[in-house]
DSSP file (Angstrom, degrees, kcal/mol; ACC not computed):
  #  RESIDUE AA STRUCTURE BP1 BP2  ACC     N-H-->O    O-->H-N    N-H-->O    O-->H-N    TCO  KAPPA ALPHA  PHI   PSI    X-CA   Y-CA   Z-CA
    1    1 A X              0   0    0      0, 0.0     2,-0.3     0, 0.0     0, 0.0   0.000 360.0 360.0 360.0 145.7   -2.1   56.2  -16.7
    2    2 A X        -     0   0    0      1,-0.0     2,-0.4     0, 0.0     0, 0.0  -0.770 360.0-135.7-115.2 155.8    1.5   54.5  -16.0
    3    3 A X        -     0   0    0     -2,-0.3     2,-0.1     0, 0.0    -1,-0.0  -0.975  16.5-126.9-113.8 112.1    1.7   51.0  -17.5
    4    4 A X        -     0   0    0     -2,-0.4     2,-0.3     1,-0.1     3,-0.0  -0.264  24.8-162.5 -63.0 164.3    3.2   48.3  -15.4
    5    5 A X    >   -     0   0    0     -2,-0.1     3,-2.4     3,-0.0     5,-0.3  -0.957  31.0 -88.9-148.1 160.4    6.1   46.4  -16.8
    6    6 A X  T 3  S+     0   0    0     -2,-0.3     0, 0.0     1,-0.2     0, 0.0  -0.369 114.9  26.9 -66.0 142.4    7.6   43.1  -15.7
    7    7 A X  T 3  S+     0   0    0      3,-0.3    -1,-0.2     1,-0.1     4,-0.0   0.614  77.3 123.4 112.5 -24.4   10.2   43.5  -13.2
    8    8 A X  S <  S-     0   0    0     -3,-2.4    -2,-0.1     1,-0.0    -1,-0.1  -0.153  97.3 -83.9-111.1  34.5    8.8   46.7  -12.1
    9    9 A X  S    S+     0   0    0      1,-0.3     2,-0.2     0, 0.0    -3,-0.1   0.386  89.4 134.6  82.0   3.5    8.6   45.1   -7.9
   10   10 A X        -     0   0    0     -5,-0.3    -1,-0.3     0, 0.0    -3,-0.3  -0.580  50.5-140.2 -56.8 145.1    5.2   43.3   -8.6
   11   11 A X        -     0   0    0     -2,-0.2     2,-0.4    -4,-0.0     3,-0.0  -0.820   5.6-146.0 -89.0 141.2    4.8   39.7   -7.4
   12   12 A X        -     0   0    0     -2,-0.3     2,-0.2     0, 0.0     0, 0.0  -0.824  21.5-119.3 -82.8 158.7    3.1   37.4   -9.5
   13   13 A X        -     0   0    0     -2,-0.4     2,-0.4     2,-0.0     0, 0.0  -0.809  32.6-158.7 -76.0 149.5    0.8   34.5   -7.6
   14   14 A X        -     0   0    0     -2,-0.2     2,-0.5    -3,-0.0    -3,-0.0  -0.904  17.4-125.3-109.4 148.0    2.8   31.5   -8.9
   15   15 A X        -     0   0    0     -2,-0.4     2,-0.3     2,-0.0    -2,-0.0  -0.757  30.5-165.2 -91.2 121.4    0.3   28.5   -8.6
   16   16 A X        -     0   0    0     -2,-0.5     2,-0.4     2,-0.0    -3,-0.0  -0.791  10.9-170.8-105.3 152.3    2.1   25.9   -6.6
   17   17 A X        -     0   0    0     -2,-0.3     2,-0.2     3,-0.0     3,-0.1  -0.956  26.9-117.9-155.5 131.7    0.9   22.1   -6.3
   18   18 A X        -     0   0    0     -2,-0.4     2,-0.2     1,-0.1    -2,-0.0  -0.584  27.9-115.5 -75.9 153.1    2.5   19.6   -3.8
   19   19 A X        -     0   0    0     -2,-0.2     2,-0.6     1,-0.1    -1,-0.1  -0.366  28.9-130.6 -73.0 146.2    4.0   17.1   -5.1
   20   20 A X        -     0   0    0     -2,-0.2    -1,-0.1     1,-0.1    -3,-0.0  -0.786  33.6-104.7-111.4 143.7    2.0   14.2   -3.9
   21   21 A X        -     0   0    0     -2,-0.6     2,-0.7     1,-0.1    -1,-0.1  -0.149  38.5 -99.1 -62.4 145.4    4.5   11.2   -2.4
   22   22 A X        -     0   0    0     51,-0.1    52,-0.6     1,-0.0     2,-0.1  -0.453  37.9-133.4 -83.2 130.6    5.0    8.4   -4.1
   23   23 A X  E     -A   73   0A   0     -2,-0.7    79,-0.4    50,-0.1     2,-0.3  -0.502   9.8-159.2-125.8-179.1    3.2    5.1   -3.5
   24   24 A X  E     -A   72   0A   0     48,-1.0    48,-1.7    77,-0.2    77,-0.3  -0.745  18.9-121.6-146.7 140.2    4.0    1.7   -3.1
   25   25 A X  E     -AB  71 100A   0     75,-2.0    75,-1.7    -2,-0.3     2,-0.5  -0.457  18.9-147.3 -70.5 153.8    1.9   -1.7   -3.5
   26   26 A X  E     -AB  70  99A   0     44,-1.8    43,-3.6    73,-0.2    44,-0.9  -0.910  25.4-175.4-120.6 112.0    1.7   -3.8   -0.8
   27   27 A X  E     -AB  68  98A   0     71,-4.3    71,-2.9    -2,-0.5     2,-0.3  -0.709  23.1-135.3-115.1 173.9    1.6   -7.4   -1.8
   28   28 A X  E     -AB  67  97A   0     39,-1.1    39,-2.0    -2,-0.2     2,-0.6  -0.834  21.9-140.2-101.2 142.2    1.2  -10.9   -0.4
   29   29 A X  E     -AB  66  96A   0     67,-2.9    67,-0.7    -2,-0.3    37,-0.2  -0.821  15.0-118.3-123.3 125.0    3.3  -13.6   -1.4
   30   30 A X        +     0   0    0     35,-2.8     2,-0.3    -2,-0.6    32,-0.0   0.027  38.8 167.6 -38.0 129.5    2.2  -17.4   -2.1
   31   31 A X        -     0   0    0      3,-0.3    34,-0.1    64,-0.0     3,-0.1  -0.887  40.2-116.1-140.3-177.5    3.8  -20.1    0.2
   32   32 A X  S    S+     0   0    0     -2,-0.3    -2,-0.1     1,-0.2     3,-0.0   0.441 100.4  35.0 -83.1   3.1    3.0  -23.7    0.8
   33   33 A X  S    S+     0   0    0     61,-0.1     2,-0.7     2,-0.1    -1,-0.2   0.547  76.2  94.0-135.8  -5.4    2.2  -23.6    4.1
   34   34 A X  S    S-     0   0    0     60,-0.1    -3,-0.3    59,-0.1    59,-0.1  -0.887  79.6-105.0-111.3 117.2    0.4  -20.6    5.7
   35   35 A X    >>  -     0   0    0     -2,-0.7     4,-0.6     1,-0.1     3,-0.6  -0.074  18.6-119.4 -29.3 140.3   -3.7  -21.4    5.7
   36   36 A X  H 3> S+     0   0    0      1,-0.3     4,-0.6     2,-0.2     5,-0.1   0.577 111.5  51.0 -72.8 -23.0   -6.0  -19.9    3.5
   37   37 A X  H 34 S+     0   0    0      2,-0.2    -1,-0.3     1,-0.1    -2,-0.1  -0.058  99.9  59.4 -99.3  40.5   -7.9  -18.4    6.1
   38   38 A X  H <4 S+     0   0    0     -3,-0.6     4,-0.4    -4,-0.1     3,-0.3   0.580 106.1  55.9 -94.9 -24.4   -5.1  -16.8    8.1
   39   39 A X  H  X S+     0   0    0     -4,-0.6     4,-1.2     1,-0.3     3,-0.3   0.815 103.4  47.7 -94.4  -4.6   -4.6  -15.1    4.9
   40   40 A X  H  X S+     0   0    0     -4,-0.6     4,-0.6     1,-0.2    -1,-0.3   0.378 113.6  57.4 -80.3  11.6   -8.2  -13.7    4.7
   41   41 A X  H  > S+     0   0    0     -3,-0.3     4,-0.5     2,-0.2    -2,-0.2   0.468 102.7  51.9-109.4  -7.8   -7.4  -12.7    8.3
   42   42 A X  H  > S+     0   0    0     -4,-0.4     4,-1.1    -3,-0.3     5,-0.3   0.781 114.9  33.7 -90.8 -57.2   -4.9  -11.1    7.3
   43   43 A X  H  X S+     0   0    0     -4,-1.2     6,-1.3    -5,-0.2     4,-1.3   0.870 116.8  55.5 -75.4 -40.2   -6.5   -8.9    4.7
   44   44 A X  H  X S+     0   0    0     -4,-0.6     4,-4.1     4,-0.3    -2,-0.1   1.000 121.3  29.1 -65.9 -67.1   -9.6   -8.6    6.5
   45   45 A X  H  < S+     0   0    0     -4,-0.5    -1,-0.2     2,-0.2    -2,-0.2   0.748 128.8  36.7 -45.4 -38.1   -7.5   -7.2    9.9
   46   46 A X  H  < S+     0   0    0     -4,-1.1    -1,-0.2     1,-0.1    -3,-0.2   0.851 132.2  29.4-105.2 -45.4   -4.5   -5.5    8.4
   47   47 A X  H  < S-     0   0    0     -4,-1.3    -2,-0.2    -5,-0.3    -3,-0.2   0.249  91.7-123.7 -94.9 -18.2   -6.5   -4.2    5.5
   48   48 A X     <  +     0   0    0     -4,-4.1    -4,-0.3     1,-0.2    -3,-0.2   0.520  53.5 155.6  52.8  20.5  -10.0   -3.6    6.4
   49   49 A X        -     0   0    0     -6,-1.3     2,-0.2     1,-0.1    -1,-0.2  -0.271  45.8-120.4 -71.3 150.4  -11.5   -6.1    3.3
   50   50 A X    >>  -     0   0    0      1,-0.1     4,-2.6     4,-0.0     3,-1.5  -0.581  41.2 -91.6 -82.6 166.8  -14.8   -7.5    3.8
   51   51 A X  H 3> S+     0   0    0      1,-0.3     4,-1.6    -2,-0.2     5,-0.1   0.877 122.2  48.7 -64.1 -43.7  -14.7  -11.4    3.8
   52   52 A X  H 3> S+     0   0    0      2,-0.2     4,-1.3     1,-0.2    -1,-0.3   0.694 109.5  46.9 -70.0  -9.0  -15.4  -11.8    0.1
   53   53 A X  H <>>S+     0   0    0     -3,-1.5     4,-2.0     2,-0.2     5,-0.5   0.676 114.6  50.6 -98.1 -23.6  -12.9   -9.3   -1.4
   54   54 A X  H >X5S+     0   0    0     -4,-2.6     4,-1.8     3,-0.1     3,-1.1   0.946 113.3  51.9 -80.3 -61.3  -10.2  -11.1    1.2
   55   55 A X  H 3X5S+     0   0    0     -4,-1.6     4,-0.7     1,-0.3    -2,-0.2   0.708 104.7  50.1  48.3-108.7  -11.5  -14.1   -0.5
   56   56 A X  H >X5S+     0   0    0     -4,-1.3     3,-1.8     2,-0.3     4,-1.5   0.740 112.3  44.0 -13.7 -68.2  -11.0  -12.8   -3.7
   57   57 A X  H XX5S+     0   0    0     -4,-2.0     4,-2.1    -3,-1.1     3,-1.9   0.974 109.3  60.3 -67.9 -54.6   -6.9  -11.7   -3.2
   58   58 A X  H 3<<S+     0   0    0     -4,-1.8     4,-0.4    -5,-0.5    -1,-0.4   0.616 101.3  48.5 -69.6  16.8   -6.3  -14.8   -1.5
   59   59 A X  H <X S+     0   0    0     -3,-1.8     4,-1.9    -4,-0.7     5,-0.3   0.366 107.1  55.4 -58.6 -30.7   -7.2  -16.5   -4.3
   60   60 A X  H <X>S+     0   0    0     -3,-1.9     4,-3.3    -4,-1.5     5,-0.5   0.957 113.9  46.3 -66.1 -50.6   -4.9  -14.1   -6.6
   61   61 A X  H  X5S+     0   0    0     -4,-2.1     4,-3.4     1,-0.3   -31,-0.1   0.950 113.6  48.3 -52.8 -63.4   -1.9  -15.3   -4.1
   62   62 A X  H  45S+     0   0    0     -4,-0.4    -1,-0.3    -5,-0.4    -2,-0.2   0.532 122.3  26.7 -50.1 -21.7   -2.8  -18.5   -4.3
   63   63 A X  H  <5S+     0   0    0     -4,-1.9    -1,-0.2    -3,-0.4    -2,-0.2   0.751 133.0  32.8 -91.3 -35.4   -3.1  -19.0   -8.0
   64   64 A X  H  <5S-     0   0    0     -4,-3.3    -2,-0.2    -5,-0.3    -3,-0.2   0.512  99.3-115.3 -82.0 -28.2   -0.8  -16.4   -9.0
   65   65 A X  S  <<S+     0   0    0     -4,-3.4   -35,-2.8    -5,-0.5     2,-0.3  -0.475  89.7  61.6  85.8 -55.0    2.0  -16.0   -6.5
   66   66 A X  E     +A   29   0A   0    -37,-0.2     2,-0.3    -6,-0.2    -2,-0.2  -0.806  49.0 174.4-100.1 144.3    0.9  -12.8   -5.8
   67   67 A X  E     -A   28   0A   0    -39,-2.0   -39,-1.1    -2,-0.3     2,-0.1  -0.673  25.0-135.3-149.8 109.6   -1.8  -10.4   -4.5
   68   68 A X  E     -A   27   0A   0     -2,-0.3   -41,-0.2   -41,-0.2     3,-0.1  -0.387  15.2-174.0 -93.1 128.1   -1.9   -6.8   -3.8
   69   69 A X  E     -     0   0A   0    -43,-3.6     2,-0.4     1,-0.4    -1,-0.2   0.693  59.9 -40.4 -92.4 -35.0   -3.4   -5.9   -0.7
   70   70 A X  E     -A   26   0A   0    -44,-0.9   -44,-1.8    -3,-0.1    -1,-0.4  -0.999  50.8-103.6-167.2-175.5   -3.4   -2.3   -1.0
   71   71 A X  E     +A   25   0A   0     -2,-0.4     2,-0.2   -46,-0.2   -46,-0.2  -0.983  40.4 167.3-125.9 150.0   -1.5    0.9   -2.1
   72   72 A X  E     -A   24   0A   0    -48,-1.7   -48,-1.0    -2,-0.3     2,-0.5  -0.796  42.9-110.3-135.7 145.4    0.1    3.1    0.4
   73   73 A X  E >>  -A   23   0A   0     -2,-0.2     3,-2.3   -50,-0.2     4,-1.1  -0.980  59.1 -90.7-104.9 162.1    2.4    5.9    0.5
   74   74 A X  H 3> S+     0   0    0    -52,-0.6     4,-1.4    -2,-0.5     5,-0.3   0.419 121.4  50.1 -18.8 -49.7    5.8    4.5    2.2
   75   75 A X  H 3> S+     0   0    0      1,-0.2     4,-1.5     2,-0.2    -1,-0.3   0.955 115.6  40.7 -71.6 -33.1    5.5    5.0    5.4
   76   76 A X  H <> S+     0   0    0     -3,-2.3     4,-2.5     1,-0.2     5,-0.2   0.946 113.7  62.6 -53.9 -46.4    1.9    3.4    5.8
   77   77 A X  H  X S+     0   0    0     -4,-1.1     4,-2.1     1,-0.2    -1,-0.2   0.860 102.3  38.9 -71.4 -19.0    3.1    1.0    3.7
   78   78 A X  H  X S+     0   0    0     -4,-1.4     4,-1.1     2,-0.2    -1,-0.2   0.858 110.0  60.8 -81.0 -30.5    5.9   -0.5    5.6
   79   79 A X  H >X S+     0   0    0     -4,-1.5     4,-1.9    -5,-0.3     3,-0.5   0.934 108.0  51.7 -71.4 -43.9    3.9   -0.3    8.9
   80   80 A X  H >X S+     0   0    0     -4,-2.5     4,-2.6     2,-0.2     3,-0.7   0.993 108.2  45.5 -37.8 -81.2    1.6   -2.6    6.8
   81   81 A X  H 3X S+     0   0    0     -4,-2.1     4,-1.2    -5,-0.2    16,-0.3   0.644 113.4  55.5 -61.5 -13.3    4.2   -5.0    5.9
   82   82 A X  H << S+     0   0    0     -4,-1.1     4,-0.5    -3,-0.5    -2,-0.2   0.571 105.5  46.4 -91.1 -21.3    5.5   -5.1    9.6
   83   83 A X  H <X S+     0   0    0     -4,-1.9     4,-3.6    -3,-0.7     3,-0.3   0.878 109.2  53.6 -85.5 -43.4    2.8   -5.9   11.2
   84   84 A X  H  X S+     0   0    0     -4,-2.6     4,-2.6    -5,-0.3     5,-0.3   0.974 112.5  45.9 -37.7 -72.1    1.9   -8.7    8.8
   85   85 A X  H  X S+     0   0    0     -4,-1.2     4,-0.7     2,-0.2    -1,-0.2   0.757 114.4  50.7 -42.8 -28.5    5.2  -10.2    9.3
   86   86 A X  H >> S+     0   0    0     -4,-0.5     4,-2.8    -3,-0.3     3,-2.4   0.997 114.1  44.1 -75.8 -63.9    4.8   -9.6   13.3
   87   87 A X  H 3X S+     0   0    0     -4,-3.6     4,-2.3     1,-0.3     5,-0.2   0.824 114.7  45.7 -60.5 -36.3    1.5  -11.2   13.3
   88   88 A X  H 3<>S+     0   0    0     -4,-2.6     5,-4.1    -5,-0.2    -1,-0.3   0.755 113.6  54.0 -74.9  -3.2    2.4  -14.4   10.9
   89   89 A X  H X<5S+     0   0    0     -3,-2.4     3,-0.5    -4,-0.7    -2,-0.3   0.802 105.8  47.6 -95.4 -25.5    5.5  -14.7   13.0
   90   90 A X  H 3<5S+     0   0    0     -4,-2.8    -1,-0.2     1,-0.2    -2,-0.2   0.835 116.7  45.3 -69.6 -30.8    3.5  -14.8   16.2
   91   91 A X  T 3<5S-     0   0    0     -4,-2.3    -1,-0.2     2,-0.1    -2,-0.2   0.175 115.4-121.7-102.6  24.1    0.9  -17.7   14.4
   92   92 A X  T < 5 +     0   0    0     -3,-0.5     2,-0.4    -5,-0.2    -3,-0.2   0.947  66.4 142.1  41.6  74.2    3.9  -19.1   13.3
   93   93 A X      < -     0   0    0     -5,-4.1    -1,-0.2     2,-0.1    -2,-0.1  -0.988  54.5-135.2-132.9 135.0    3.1  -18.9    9.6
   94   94 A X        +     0   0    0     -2,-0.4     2,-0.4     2,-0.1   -60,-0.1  -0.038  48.0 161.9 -96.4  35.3    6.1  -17.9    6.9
   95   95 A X        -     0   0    0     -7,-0.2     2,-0.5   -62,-0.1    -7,-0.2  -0.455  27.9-150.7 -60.2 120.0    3.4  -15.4    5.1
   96   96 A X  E     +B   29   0A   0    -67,-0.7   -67,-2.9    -2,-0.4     2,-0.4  -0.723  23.4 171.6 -89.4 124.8    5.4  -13.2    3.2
   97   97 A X  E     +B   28   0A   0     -2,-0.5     2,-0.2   -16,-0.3   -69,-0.2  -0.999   9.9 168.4-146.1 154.9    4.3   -9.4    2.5
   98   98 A X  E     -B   27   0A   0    -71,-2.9   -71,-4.3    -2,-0.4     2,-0.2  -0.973  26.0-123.5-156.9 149.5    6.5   -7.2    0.9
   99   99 A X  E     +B   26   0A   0     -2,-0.2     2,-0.3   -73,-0.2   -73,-0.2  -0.515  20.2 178.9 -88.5 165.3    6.3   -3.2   -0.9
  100  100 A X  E     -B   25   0A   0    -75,-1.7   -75,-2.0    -2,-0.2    -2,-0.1  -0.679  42.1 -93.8-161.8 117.2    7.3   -2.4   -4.2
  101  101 A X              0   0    0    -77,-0.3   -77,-0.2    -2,-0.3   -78,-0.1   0.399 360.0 360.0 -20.6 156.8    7.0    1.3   -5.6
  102  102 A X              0   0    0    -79,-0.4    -1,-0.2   -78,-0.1   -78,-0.1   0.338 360.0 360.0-101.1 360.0    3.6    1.7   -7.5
């Protein structure tokens, strides 16, 4: 019986694992002036939340400054943060949402 040896034109399987992308918060940012229900319209629309969990974050913005609406990886997340801006700029509201690595 011949005993393989390393080296000797066998493959090993190497176990591979993709690297999973990296992802990024998408938050809403407290101003003085954009209505508290555009910005549960906002979360509801953009976001899919039911009316008490947009509730909920628009209370975080509003008390906090801040409120994370979701986590994304990049590309989602920027389509996210461009349509929010599209839409508050269309109800003429200066709601800010913006990404920041996770």
């Amino acid at each position: 019986m011949a005993t393989r040896h390393q080296g000797d034109g066998l493959l090993e399987a190497q176990r591979t694992q993709a690297k999973l992308p990296p992802l990024y918060k998408v938050l809403l940012l407290n101003d003085d002036f954009t209505p508290m229900d555009f910005v549960i319209t906002v979360l509801q629309r953009f976001f899919g939340m039911d009316r008490e969990q947009a509730t909920r974050i628009m209370l975080k913005v509003h008390n906090e400054g801040r409120g994370l609406a979701g986590v994304y990886p990049r590309d989602i997340a920027a389509t996210k943060v461009e349509q929010v801006a599209a839409f508050a700029r269309e109800h003429q509201h200066p709601l800010a949402c913006v990404m920041e690595e996770n």
